[in-house]
N, C-alpha and C positions, 0 to 999 in steps of 0.2 A: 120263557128265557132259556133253559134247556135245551127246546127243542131249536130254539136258532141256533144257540150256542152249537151244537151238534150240525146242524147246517153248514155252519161257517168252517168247521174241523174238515168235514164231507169234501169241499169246495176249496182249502189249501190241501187237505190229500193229494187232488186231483189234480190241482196247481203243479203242485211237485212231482208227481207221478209223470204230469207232460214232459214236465222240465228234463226229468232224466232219461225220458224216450228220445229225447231231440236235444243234449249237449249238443254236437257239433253245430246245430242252426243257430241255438242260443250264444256258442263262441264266435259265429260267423258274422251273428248280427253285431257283439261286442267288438270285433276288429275290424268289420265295417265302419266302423266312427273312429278305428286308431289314428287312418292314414289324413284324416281330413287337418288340413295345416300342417303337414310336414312333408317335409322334402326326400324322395328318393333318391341316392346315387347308386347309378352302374359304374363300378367303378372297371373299365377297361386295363387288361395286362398289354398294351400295345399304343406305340405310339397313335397320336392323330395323323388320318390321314390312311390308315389301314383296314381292312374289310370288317375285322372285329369293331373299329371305333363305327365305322359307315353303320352297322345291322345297330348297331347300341343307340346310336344318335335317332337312327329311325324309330325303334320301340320307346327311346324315351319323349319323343314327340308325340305318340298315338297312343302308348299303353293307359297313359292317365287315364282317356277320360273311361277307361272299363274300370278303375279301382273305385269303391264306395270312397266318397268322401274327394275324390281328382286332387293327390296330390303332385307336389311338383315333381319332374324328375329328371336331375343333369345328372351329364356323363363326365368323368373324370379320370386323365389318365395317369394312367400309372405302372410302365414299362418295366421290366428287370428279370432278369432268370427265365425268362421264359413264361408270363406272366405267373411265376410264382410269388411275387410281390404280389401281387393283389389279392391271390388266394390267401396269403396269409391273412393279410389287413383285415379280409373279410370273414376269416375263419375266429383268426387269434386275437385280433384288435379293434373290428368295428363293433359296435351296441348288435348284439340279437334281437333286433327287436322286429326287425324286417323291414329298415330303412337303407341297406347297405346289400347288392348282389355284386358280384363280379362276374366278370367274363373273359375268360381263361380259354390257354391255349390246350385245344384238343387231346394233348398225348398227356397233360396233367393228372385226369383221375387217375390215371394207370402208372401215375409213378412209386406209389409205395407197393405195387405189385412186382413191378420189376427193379425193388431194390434201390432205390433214387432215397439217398441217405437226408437229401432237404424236405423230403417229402412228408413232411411229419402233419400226415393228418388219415383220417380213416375214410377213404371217399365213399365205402356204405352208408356212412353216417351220417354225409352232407345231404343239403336240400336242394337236389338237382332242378331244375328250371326246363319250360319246353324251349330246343334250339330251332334255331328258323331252316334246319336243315341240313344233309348232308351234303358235304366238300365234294367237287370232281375237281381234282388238279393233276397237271402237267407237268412231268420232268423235261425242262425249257433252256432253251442254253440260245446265245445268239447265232445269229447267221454268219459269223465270220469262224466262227470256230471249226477245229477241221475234225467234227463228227457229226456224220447226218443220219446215222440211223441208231440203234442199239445195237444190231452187232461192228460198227465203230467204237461203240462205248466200251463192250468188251476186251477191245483192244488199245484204247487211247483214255488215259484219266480224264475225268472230268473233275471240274477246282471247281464249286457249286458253293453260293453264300447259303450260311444259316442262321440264326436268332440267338439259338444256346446248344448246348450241348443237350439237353433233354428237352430241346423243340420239336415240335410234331413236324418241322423240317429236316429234321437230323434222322428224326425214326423214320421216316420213309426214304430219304436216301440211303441209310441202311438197307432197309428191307430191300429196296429195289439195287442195292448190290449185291445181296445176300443170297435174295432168289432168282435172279435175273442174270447170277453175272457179270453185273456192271463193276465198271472202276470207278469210282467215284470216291475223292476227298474233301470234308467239309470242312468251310471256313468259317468258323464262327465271330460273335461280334454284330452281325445286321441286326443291332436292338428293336430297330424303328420299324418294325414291322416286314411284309416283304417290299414295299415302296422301296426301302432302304436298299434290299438286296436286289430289286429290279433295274435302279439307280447305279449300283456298280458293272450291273451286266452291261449295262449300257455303254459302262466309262471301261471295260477292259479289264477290268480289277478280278472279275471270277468270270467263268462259263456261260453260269445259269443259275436255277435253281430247280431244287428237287420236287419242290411240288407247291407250284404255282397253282390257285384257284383258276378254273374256268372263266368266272364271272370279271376277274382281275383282267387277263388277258384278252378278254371282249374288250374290256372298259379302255384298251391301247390299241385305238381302231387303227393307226398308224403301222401295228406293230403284227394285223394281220394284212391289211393289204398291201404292204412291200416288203412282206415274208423276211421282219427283220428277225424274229426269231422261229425256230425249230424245234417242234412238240413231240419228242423220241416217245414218249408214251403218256399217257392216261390212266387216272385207277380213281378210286372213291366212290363214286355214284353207280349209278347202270351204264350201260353201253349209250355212248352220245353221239348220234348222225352226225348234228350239223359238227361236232369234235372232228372227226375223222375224215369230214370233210375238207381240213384245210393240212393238206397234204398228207394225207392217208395216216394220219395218229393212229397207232395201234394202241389196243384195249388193254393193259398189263394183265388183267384176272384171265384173259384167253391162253395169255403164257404160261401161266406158273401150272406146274405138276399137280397130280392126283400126289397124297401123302404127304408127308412131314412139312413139305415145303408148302404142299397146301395148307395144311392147320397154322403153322406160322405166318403163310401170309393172312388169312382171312383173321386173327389173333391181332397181328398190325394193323388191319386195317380200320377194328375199332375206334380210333379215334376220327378216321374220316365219318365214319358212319355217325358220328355225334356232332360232325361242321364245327359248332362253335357254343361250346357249354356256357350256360350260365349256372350260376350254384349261390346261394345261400347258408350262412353259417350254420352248425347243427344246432345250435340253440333257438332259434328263431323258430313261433309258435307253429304248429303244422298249418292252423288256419287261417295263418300271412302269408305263410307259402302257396297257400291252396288260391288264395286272393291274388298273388301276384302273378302264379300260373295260368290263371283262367284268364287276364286280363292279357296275357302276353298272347294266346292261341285266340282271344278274340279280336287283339289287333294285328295277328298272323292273317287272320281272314279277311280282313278289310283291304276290299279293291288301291284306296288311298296309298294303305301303307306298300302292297305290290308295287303301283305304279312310283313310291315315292324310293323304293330299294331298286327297280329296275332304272332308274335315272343313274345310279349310282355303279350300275349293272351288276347288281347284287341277285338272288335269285332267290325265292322263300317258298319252300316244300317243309313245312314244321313238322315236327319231331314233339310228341307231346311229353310232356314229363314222366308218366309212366314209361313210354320207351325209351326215355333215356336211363331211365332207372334202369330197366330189365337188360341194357348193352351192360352197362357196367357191371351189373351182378352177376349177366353172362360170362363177361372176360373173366371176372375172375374167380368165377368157377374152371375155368379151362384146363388141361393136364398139365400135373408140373414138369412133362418133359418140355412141354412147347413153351410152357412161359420162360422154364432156364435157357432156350434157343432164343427165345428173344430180348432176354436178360445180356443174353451172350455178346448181344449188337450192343450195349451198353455198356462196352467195356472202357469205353473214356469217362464214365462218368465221375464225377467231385466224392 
């Protein structure tokens, strides 16, 4: 009797001893069974009908079926400040429990760095997600307007739509007046995405805009072959052929200066280098975040979900969670002269 009894002590020892070598598998396999019957929302800072809602619509078609348990997952939009409504929702008001991501405009984690008084959240904190990639976009204005290169711009304002006052449409018109040069006033108000600010360029109401996606202005085949608009420059991605192919787009990163102006712009341009953040409340378990990551970068890798983003002329080079992590905690390591210069572009802010 003893000697089993001693057996069986041996035998939950060893039980437990596993148990606390392998926590994370034993939480992995627990949140595995969370998602099965419940519903995911992305919930979108941008109206329908814009490249954030397009990449969201796709992952929530495909990513199911890599989650243990395939649960559902709609998209939901939910516009304002610059999708600062959404971070919140998902920060302050949705359940932590990893039923709720949003998908926020690019220049957001970096608003409590650069002083943005709505920005009440610690973006080291949050549980960043992998993005499907960094943004190449174009300072775009129509073809009737009377500037056709950047040193026109220099000398003729340009009246450019933007989303908010702290849109990663505003920070790069800045920067690309800042170091560039350029004249450039922005109109804010185009909530709806940049469709909305595309829409006005069309109707006369502004120039352009500061920084059209690539993938956008493919997706207006119209709009390159009767050269209705004019691509004064390019920045975000690497250097793009077929870009510069349609009437010699020059590269913005060839222009700007060794020094100050260089650490400011490469500083700004973090939020291209991150396309299109998704994030997760910081309460939410890391092992739900690890679950929704890994299902996002394996439906990144699916031929399907390429070919169903390029319909959309969307373009997916993923960014994995780790490096999105490692941008943001780069930027804001950065020196505090460069971040007060680019504080400085912020001086409209609320």
């Amino acid at each position: 009797m003893l000697r089993h009894a001693r057996a069986s002590l041996r035998v939950l020892c060893f039980a437990t001893a596993l148990a606390g070598l392998f926590p994370f598998q034993n939480a992995r396999a627990q949140d595995g069974n969370f998602y099965a019957g419940k519903t995911v929302k992305i919930i979108v800072g941008y109206a329908p009908g814009s490249s954030y809602d397009g990449f969201a619509r796709v992952i929530a078609q495909f990513a199911p079926q890599y989650i243990p348990g395939q649960p559902h997952m709609v998209v939901e939009n939910m516009p304002g400040a610059g999708s600062l409504t959404a971070l919140n929702f998902a920060v302050n008001i949705a359940p932590q429990d990893g039923t709720v991501i949003a998908a926020i405009g690019a220049t957001l984690p970096f608003g409590p760095l650069l002083g943005e008084k709505s920005a009440r959240f610690d973006a080291l904190k949050l549980n960043w997600l992998p993005s499907p990639g960094s943004d190449t976009s174009a300072l775009t204005v129509w073809h009737t307007v009377p500037v056709k290169t950047l040193e026109d711009a220099k000398k003729t304002e340009l009246i450019l739509a933007s989303n908010a006052i702290t849109g990663s449409s505003s920070l790069y018109g800045r920067l690309l007046a800042e170091v560039l040069g350029l004249k450039i006033r922005l109109v804010y108000g185009y909530t709806g995405g940049v469709s909305d600010a595309l829409l006005a360029t069309e109707k006369g109401e502004v120039h352009g805009h500061p920084s059209v996606s690539w993938g956008v202005i493919k997706s207006r085949a119209d709009w390159l072959r009767d050269h209705k608009v004019r691509l004064l420059t390019y920045f975000g991605g690497p250097k793009n052929p077929e870009l510069e192919a349609y009437d010699g787009a020059v590269y913005a990163d060839d222009l700007v200066k060794p020094g100050p102006d260089r650490q400011l712009w490469d500083l700004g341009m973090a939020p291209s280098t991150l396309g299109r953040p998704y994030v997760m409340g910081p309460g939410v378990p890391k092992e739900r975040v690890a679950i929704i990551a890994d299902a996002m970068m394996k439906a990144f890798a699916n031929p399907e979900v390429k070919a169903a983003a390029a319909r959309q002329q969307l373009e997916i080079d993923p960014l994995s969670r780790e490096k999105v992590q490692d941008v943001i905690e780069k930027t804001y390591a950065s020196p505090k002269e460069t971040v007060d210069r680019l504080v400085g572009l912020f001086g409209e802010r609320k």
